[in-house]
C-alpha positions in Angstrom: 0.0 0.0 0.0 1.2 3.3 -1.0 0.3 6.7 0.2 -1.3 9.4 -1.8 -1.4 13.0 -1.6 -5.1 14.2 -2.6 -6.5 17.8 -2.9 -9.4 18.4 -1.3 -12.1 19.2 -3.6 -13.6 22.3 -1.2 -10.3 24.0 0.0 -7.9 23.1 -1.9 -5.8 21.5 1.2 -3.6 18.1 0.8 -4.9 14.8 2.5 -3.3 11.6 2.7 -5.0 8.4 1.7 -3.3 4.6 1.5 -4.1 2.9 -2.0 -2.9 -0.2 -3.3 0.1 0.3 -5.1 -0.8 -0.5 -8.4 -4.4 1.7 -8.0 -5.5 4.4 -10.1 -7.3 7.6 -8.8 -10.8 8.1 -11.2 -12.3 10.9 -9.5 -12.7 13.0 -6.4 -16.1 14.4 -5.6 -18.1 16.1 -2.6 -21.0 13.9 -3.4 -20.9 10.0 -3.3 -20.8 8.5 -7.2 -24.2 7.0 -7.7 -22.1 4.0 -9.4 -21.9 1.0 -7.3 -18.4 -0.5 -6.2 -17.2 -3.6 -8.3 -14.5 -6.1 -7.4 -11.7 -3.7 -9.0 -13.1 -0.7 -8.3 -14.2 0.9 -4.8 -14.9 4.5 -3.4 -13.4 5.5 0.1 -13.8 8.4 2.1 -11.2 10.7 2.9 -11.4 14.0 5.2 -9.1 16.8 4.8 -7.4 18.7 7.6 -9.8 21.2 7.3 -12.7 18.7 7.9 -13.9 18.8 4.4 -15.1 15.1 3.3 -15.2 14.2 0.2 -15.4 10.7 -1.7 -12.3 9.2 -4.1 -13.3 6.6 -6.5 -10.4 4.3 -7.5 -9.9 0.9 -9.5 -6.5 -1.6 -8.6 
């Protein structure tokens, strides 16, 4: 597991989310995706420093 560096999609402010290594970032929303999670692909969520939360869909 790696650790990523996101912008937060309210401020502007870096968070820091674990992803698998091999794991691609597909989008960043203050909303949760109305798509459902599949076996390779999932949506976490992340809350910035400034207590903005907002949801990262990735596939691995």
């Amino acid at each position: 597991m790696g650790i990523r560096q996101l912008r937060c999609p309210e401020c502007g402010a870096d968070a820091s989310m674990g992803l698998p290594r091999d794991s691609t970032v597909n989008g960043i929303s203050t909303t949760e995706p109305s798509e459902p999670e599949t076996d390779n692909r999932k949506v976490r969520t992340v809350a910035c420093p400034n207590d903005h939360e907002f949801y990262v869909t990735f596939t691995f």
